[in-house]
Every structure is written in C-alpha cells, then in structure tokens.
PLY file of the C-alpha trace (Angstrom):
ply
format ascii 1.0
element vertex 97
property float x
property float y
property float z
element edge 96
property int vertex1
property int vertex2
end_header
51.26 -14.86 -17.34
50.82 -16.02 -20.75
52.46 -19.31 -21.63
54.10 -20.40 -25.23
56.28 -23.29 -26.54
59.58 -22.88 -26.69
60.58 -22.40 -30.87
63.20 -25.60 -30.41
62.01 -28.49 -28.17
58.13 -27.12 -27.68
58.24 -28.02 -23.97
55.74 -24.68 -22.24
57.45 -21.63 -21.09
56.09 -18.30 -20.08
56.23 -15.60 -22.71
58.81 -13.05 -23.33
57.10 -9.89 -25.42
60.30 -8.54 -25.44
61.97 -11.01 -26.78
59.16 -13.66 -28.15
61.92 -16.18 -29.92
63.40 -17.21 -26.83
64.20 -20.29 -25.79
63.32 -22.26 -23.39
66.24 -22.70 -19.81
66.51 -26.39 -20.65
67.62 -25.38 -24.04
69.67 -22.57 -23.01
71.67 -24.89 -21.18
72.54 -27.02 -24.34
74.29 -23.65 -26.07
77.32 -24.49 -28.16
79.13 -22.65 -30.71
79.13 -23.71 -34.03
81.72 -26.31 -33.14
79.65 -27.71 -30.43
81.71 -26.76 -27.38
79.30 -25.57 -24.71
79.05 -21.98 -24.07
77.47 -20.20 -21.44
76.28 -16.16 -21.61
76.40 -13.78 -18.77
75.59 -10.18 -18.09
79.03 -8.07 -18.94
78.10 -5.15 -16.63
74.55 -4.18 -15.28
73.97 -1.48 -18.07
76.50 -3.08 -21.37
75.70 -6.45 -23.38
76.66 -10.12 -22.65
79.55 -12.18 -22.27
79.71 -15.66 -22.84
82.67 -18.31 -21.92
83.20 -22.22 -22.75
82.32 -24.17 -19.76
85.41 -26.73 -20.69
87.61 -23.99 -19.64
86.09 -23.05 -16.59
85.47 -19.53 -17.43
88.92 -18.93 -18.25
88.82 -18.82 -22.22
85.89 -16.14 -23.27
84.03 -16.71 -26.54
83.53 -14.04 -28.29
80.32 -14.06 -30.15
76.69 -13.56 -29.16
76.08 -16.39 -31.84
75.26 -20.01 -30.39
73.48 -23.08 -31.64
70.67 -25.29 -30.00
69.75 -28.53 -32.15
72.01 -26.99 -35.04
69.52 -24.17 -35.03
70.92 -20.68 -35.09
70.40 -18.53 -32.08
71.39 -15.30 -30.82
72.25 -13.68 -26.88
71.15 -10.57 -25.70
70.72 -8.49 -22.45
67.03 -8.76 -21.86
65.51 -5.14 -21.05
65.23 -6.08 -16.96
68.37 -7.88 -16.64
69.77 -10.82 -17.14
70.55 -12.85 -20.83
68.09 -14.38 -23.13
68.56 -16.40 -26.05
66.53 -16.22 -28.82
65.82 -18.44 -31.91
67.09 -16.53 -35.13
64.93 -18.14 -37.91
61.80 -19.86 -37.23
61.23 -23.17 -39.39
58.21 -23.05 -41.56
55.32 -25.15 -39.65
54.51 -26.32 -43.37
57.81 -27.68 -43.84
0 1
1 2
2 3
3 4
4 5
5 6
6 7
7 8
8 9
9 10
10 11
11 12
12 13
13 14
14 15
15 16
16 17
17 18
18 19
19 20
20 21
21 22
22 23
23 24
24 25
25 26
26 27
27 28
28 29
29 30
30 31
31 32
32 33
33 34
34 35
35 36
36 37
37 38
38 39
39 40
40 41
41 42
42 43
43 44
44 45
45 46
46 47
47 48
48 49
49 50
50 51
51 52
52 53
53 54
54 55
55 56
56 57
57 58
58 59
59 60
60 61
61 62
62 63
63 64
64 65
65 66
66 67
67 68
68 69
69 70
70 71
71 72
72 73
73 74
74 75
75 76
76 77
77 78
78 79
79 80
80 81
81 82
82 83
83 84
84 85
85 86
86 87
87 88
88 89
89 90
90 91
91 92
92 93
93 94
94 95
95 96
C-alpha cells in the first residue's frame, strides 16, 4: 500500500485514492466544530451519509454539520465508498507559503 503524509500534522498514513485529503486517525480524533467542542462522525445507516455528535454530551446532543476543524483548518466528513467515515482536508495550504 502506498503511504502519504497526512495534509495537517505530516505524521505517514496509507493513502486513500478515494478520498486523497484525508486526514490522518490521530487528527481525526482532535475534530471540533468551529467553536472547538469536540465532535465525533459516525456512519448514519450502512447505505446514507454521516452523523456526527459532541462527545461532551455523550452522544446525546447531535451536531449537525459535516463541517469540522483540525488545527483551525477546515475539513469536511463523508461516508467513504467501503464504509465507514473519512475526513478530509478542504483547502490545501500552498507549500510556498
């Protein structure tokens, strides 16, 4: 399997082609929304979207947007094509600056 560098915190990770922005687990598991409560994505059903929930609520209040942040970069949920959720780095910063 190939292996890339994960767009936020460059640690090695194997390579998603359907989904090449995504991030690394480690960074998945610092997901906030843009208020920096920590969110947390699941499958909705096996064949519809994702659902995410703030883990200070213990699953109880859902938050409703496939929008999250990593570092204060923008990043996006999605079903990945065999199953489970992947996030995914929206904009890529410029390696020039």
């Amino acid at each position: 399997m190939k292996t890339i560098h994960c767009p936020i915190c460059q640690n090695p990770k194997f390579y998603n082609s359907n989904c090449p922005n995504e991030i690394c687990k480690k960074c998945v598991g610092r997901a906030t929304d843009g208020h920096g409560r920590y969110v947390r994505f699941h499958n909705r059903t096996i064949s519809t979207g994702c659902i995410a929930f703030y883990l200070d609520a213990d699953g109880k209040e859902e938050y409703c947007s496939t929008l999250c942040y990593v570092s204060k970069q923008k990043c996006r949920a999605k079903a990945d094509k065999f199953g489970g959720v992947v996030i995914e780095l929206l904009h890529l910063k410029d390696k020039n600056g």
